[in-house]
C-alpha positions in Angstrom: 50.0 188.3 -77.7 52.0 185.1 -76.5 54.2 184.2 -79.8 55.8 181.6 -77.5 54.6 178.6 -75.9 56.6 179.4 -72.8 58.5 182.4 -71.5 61.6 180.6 -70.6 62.3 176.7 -70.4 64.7 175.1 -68.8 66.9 172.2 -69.2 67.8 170.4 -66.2 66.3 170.1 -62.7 69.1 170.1 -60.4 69.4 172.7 -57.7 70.0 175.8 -59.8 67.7 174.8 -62.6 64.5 174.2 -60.1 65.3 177.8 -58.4 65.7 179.1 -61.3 62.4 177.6 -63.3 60.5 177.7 -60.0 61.1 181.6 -58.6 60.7 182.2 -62.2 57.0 180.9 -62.3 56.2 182.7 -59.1 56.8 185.6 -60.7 54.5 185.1 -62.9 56.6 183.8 -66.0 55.1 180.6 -68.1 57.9 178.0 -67.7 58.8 174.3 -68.5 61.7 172.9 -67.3 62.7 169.3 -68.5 65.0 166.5 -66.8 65.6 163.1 -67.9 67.2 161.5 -64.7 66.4 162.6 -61.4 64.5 166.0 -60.0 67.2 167.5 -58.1 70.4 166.9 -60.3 73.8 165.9 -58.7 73.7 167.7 -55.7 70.6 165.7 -54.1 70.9 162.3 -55.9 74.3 161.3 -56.4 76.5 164.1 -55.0 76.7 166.3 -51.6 73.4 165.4 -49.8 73.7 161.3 -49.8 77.8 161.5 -49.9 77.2 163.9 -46.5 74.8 161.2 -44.9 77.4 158.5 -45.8 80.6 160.9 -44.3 78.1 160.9 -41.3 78.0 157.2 -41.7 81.4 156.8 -41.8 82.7 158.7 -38.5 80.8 156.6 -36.5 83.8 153.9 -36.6 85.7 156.6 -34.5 83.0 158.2 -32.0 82.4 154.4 -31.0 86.3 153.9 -30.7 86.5 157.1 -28.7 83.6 156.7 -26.5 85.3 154.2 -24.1 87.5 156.8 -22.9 84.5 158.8 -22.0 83.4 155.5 -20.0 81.0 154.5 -22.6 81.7 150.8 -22.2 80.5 149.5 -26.1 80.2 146.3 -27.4 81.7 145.4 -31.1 79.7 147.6 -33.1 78.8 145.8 -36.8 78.5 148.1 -40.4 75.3 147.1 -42.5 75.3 148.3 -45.7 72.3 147.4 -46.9 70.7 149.4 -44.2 72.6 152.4 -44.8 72.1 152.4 -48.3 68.6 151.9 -48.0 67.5 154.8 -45.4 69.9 156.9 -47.9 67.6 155.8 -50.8 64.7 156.4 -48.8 65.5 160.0 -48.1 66.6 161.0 -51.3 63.3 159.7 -52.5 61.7 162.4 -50.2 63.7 164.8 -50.9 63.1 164.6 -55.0 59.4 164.8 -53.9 59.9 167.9 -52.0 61.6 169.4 -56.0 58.6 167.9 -58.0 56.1 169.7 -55.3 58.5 172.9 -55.5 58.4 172.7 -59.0 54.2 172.1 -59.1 53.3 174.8 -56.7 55.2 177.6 -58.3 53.2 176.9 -61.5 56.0 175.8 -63.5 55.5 172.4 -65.9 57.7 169.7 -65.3 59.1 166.9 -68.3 60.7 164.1 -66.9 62.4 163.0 -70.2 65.3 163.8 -72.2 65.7 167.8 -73.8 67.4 169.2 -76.9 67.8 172.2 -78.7 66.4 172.3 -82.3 67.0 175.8 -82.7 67.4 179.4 -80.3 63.8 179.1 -79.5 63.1 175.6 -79.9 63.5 172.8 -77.5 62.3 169.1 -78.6 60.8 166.8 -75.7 60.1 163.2 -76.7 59.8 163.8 -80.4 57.8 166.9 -79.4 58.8 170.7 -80.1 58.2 173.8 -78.2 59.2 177.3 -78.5 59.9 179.0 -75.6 61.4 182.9 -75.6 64.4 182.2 -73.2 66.1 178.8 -72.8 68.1 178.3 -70.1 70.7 175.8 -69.6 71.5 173.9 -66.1 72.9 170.2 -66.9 75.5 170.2 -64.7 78.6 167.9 -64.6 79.4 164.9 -65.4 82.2 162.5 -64.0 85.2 162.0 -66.3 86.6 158.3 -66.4 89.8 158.1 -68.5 90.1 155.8 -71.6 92.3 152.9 -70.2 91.9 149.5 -70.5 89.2 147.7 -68.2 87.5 151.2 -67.2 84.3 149.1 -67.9 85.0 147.8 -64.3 85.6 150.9 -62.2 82.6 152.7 -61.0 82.3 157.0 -60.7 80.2 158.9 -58.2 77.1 157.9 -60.3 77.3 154.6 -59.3 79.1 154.3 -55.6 76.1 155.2 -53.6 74.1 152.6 -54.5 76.5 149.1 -54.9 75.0 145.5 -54.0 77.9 145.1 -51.7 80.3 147.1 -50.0 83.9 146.3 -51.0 86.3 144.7 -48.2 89.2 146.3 -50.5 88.9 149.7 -52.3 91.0 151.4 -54.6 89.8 155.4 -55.1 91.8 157.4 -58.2 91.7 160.8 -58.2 93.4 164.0 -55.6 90.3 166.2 -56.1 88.1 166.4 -53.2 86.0 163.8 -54.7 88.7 161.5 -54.0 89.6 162.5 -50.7 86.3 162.0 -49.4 85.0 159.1 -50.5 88.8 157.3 -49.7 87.6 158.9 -46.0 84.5 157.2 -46.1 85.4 153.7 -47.6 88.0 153.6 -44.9 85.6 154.7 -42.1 82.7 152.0 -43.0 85.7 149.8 -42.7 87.2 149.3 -45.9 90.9 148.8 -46.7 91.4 151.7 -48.9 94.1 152.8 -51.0 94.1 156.5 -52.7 95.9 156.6 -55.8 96.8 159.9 -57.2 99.5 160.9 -60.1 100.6 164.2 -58.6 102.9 164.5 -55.7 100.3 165.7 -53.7 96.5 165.8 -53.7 93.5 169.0 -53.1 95.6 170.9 -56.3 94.5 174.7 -55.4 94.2 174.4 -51.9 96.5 176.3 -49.3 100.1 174.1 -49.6 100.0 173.8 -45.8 96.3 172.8 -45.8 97.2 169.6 -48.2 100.3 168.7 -46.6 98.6 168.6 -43.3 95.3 167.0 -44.4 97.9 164.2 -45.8 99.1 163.6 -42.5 95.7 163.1 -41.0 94.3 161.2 -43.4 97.0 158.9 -43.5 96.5 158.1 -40.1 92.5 157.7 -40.5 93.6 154.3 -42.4 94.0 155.4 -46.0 97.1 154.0 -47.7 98.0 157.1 -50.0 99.7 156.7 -53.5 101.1 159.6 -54.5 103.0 159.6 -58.1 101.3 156.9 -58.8 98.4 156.1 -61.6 96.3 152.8 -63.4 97.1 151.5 -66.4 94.4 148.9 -66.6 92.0 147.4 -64.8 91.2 143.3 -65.1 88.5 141.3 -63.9 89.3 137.9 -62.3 87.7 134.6 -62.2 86.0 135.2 -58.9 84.7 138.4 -59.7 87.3 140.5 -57.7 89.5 143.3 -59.6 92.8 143.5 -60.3 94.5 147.0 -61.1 97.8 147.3 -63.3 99.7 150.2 -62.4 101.4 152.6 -64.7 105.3 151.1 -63.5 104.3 147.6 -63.4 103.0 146.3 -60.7 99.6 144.8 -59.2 97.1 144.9 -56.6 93.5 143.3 -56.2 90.5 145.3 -55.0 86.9 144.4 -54.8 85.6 148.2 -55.8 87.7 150.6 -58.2 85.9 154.0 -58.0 87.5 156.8 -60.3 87.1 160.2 -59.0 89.4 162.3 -61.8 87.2 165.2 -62.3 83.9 166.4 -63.6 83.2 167.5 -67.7 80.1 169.9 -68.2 77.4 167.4 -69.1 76.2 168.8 -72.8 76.9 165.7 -75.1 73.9 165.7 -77.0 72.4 168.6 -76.0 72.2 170.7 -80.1 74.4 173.2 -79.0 75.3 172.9 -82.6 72.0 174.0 -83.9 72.8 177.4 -82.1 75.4 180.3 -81.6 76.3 178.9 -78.4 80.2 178.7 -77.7 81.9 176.2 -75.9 85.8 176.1 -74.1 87.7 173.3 -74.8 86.2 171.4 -71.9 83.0 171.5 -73.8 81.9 174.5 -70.7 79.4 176.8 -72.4 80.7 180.3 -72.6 78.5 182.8 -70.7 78.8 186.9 -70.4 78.1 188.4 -66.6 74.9 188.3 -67.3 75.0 184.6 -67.9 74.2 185.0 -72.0 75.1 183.1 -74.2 76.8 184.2 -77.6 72.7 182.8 -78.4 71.0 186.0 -77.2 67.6 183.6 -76.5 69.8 181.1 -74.5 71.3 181.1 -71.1 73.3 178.6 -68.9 74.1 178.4 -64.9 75.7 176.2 -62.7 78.4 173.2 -63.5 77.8 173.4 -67.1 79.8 176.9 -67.6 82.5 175.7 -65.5 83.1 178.5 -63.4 82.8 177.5 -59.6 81.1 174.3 -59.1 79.2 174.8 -56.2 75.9 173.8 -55.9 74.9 177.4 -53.9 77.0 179.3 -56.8 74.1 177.5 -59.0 71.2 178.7 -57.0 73.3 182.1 -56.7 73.4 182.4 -60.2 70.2 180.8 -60.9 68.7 183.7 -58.8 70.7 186.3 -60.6 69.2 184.8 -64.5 65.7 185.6 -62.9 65.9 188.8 -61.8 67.6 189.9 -65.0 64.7 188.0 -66.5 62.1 189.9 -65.0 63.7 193.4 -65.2 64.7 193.7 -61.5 68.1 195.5 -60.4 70.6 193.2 -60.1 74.2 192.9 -58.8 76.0 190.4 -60.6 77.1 188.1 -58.5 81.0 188.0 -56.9 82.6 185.2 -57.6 85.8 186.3 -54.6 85.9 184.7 -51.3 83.4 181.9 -52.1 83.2 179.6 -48.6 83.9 175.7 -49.4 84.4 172.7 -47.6 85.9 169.1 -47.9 83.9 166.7 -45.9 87.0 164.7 -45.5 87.9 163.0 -42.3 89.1 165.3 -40.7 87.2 168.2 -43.0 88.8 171.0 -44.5 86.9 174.4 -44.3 88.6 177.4 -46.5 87.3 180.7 -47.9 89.7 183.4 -49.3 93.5 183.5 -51.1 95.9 180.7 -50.6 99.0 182.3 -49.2 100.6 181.5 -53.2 97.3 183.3 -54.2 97.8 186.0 -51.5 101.5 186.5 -51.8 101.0 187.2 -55.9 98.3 189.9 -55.2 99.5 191.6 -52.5 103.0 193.3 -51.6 103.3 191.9 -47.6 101.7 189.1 -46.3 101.4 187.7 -42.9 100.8 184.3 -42.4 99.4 183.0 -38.8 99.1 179.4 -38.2 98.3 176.9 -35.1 98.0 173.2 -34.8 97.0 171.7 -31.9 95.2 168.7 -30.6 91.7 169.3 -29.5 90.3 168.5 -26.4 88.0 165.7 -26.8 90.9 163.8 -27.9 92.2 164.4 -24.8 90.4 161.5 -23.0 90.0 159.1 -25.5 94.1 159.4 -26.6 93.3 160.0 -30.2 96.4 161.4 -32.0 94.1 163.5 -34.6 95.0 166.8 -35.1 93.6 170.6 -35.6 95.0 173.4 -37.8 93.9 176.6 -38.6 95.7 179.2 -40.9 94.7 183.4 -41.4 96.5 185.2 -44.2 96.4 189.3 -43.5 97.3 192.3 -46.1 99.9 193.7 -44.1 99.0 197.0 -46.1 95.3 197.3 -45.2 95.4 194.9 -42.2 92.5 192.7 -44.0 92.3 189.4 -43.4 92.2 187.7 -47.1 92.6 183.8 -46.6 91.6 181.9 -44.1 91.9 177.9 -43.9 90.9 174.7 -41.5 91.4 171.2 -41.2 89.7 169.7 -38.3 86.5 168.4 -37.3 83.7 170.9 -37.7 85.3 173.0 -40.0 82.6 173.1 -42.7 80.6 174.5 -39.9 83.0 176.9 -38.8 84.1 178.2 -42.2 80.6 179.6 -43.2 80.8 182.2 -40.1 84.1 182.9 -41.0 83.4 183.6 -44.9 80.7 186.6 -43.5 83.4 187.8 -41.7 85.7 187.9 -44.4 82.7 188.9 -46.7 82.5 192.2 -44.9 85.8 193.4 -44.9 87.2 192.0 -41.5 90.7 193.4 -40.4 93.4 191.4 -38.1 92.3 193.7 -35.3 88.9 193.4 -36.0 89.8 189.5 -35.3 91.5 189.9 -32.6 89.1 191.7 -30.7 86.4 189.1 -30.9 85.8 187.3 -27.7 86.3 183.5 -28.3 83.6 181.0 -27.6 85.1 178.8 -25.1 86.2 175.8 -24.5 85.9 175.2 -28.4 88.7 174.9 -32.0 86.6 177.7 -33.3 88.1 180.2 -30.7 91.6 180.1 -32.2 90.9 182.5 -34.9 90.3 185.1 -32.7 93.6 184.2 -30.6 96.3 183.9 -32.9 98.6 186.9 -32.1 102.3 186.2 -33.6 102.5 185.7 -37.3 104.3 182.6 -37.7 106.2 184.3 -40.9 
C-alpha cells in the first residue's frame, strides 16, 4: 500500500531535474516534479542553448569580413536585433515544449509554480502539501551581482538575452567564462565592449598558457580588456545612459552593464531549514556519492551541490539518482577528465590537468605545444591565431591534459576527451593518422616536447 502520494518529486525542471523526474516515471515510479519559471532551467532558457545561437550570431561580423578574400564580393551587411532576439525567443519556446511533452509522455506530473520543503517528506505547492517518499533537489544556480551602489542598473545572464535594445557601448564584469563570452559576443554584434576584471588575468583554473593566449586573441577580436581593475558604482544619467565609477577613481559611460561574477546555488527559500539538509558556505547542498543528503528522504543534483556545473554532469548525475532509485547497479559517476568548452571567440576546448594540476600529481611532465595560423586565414589575411597544448606522464606515457583555443575547438575537444577517457598514451597519439588539411590534425603531430 502507497503511504505516499508520489514516489519521488522533484524540484526544478531544468535539464537534470526533467531526466531525472522523466526516466524516473518510465520506469514505472509515480513522480511530480515542480518549476516555477521556465521548463528546461538555465541551460535552455537563459544559459548555453540561446547564448550558443547568439555566439553563432555574433561570428557572422567576421565570416562576412573574411569572405571577400574568398571573392565573395558583399555589400555592408546590417545587425537587427530585434530579429535575432526574436527567432531566439521563438526557438526556446519550442524547445520548452519539447520538456513539457518529455515530461507528459513519461507519465510524470508537472507544477508550474513555486516548491518548498515543509518537512523530509513534504513538499508544499501553492498552499498545497504532498508527501512524496524521495525528494529530489535540482534548482540550479543563480547569478551573483555584488552589493555596490547602483547594481539596480546592471543586468546578469537572466536578463541579457532578451533587452529592448542592444547597447552601442557595453561594459561586461567578471573573468569567468561567462564574461569572456558574452564580451565576445557584444563585440561581435558590434558593440564597443570593455571587459572589466579584478584579477590580473581572466578563465581562473584554466591552463596558464591557455588564458594568456586567449587574452591575446580576444583582444584583437575588439574587446578592450581591464585587468586589475573593478566597479565601485554604477549611476544612471539624465538620458538614460550609464555611467560606471571605478574602484581608483575614474569614469566611463556605457549603455548596458552586464555583471557576470559567478553563480550561487539557487536555494533561498527553498525550507532547507525544515530538514537535515546541510549546506557549504556558499549555501551548496552537501551530498554523499550517492547524491544523499544528510536528509536520508532528500536528494540533490546538478548546480545546486556545487560540484561541476555542467549541464551534462546534471543529466549524468540525474541518471545516476535513478538508477540507485530503482535498485539498478550503478557506477558512481567520475568526476576526472570532464570535457568543457568556452564558446569564446576564438573558443577554448580543454579536458584533463592543467600543466600546474599535472605537474603537482605527477613526478615528470612533458609539455607539447603549437601555435599556428590556420589556413582559411590564409586568404582572407586574418591575423587570428590557433593553439593547441598535450600534457604527457612521462612515467606511464599517458596523455593527462589536453587544451585548445581556436575555432572549432568545442567540437574537437569532445573526440579528444574519449580518447583521453580511455587511457590514450603519447604513442598511442602519435600513431593516429591526421585528418587533413584541418587544426584538428595537430594533436596527432606534435613530436618535440616544447619543455
Amino acid at each position: 500500500m502507497n503511504t505516499y502520494d508520489y514516489d519521488l518529486f522533484v524540484i526544478g525542471a531544468g535539464s537534470g531535474g526533467v531526466r531525472a523526474a522523466r526516466m524516473a516515471a518510465a520506469r514505472g515510479a509515480r513522480v511530480a516534479i515542480a518549476e516555477e519559471r521556465h521548463v528546461g532551467g538555465t541551460c535552455v532558457n537563459v544559459g548555453c542553448v540561446p547564448k550558443k545561437l547568439f555566439v553563432y550570431a555574433a561570428q557572422f561580423a567576421e565570416e562576412f569580413r573574411m569572405a571577400r578574400g574568398y571573392g565573395w564580393q558583399t555589400a555592408g551587411p546590417a545587425f537587427d536585433w530585434p530579429t535575432l532576439r526574436d527567432n531566439k525567443n521563438a526557438e526556446i519556446g519550442r524547445l520548452n515544449g519539447i520538456y513539457r511533452r518529455l515530461l507528459s509522455d513519461s507519465g510524470c506530473e508537472l507544477m508550474e509554480a513555486r516548491a518548498t520543503i515543509e518537512g523530509p517528506h513534504t513538499v508544499s505547492v501553492a498552499g498545497r502539501g504532498y508527501s512524496a517518499e524521495r525528494i529530489l533537489i535540482a534548482t540550479g544556480g543563480w547569478p551573483f551581482v555584488p552589493d555596490i551602489p547602483g547594481r539596480e542598473h546592471a543586468i546578469s545572464s537572466n536578463e541579457v538575452f532578451f533587452l529592448e535594445r542592444f547597447p552601442k557601448r557595453a561594459i561586461v564584469v567578471g573573468g569567468g567564462y561567462i564574461a569572456v563570452e558574452f564580451a565576445g559576443i557584444f563585440a561581435g554584434l558590434g558593440a564597443r565592449t570593455r571587459l572589466v576584471y579584478r584579477g590580473d588575468l581572466f578563465l581562473r583554473g584554466f591552463d596558464d598558457d591557455v588564458r594568456r593566449f586567449a587574452a591575446e586573441e580576444i583582444a584583437k577580436k575588439g574587446v578592450s580588456l581591464a585587468f586589475g581593475s573593478d566597479v565601485g558604482a554604477i549611476g544612471k544619467l539624465p538620458d538614460g545612459s550609464l555611467e560606471v565609477t571605478f574602484r581608483d577613481g575614474h569614469r566611463e559611460q556605457a549603455d548596458c552593464v552586464l555583471y557576470a561574477t559567478g553563480r550561487v546555488p539557487n536555494v533561498a527559500g527553498l525550507g532547507l531549514e525544515n530538514t537535515r539538509v546541510r549546506q557549504r558556505d556558499n549555501g551548496a547542498i552537501v551530498v554523499d556519492g550517492n547524491l544523499q543528503t544528510d536528509e536520508p528522504s532528500i536528494y540533490a543534483i546538478g548546480d545546486v551541490i556545487d560540484r561541476v556545473a555542467l549541464t551534462p554532469v546534471a543529466l549524468a548525475e540525474g541518471m545516476q539518482f535513478v538508477r540507485q532509485m530503482s535498485g539498478e547497479a550503478v557506477q558512481l559517476l567520475d568526476y576526472d577528465l570532464i570535457p568543457t568548452a568556452v564558446f569564446s571567440q576564438p573558443a577554448i576546448g580543454t579536458v584533463g590537468l592543467t600543466e600546474a594540476q599535472a605537474r603537482e600529481r605527477h613526478a615528470g611532465i612533458e609539455v607539447y605545444k603549437t601555435g599556428f595560423r590556420a589556413l582559411k586565414q590564409t586568404l582572407a589575411g586574418g591575423d587570428e591565431r590557433t593553439f593547441m597544448k598535450l600534457l604527457v606522464d612521462k612515467a606511464s606515457d599517458r596523455v593527462v591534459g589536453v587544451h585548445m583555443v581556436g575555432p572549432d575547438a568545442g567540437e574537437i575537444i569532445q573526440g579528444i576527451a574519449i580518447a583521453l577517457k580511455a587511457g590514450a598514451t603519447k604513442q598511442v597519439f602519435d600513431a593516429t593518422i591526421g585528418v587533413h588539411p584541418t587544426a584538428a590534425e595537430e594533436f596527432v603531430t606534435m613530436r618535440e616536447p616544447a619543455r
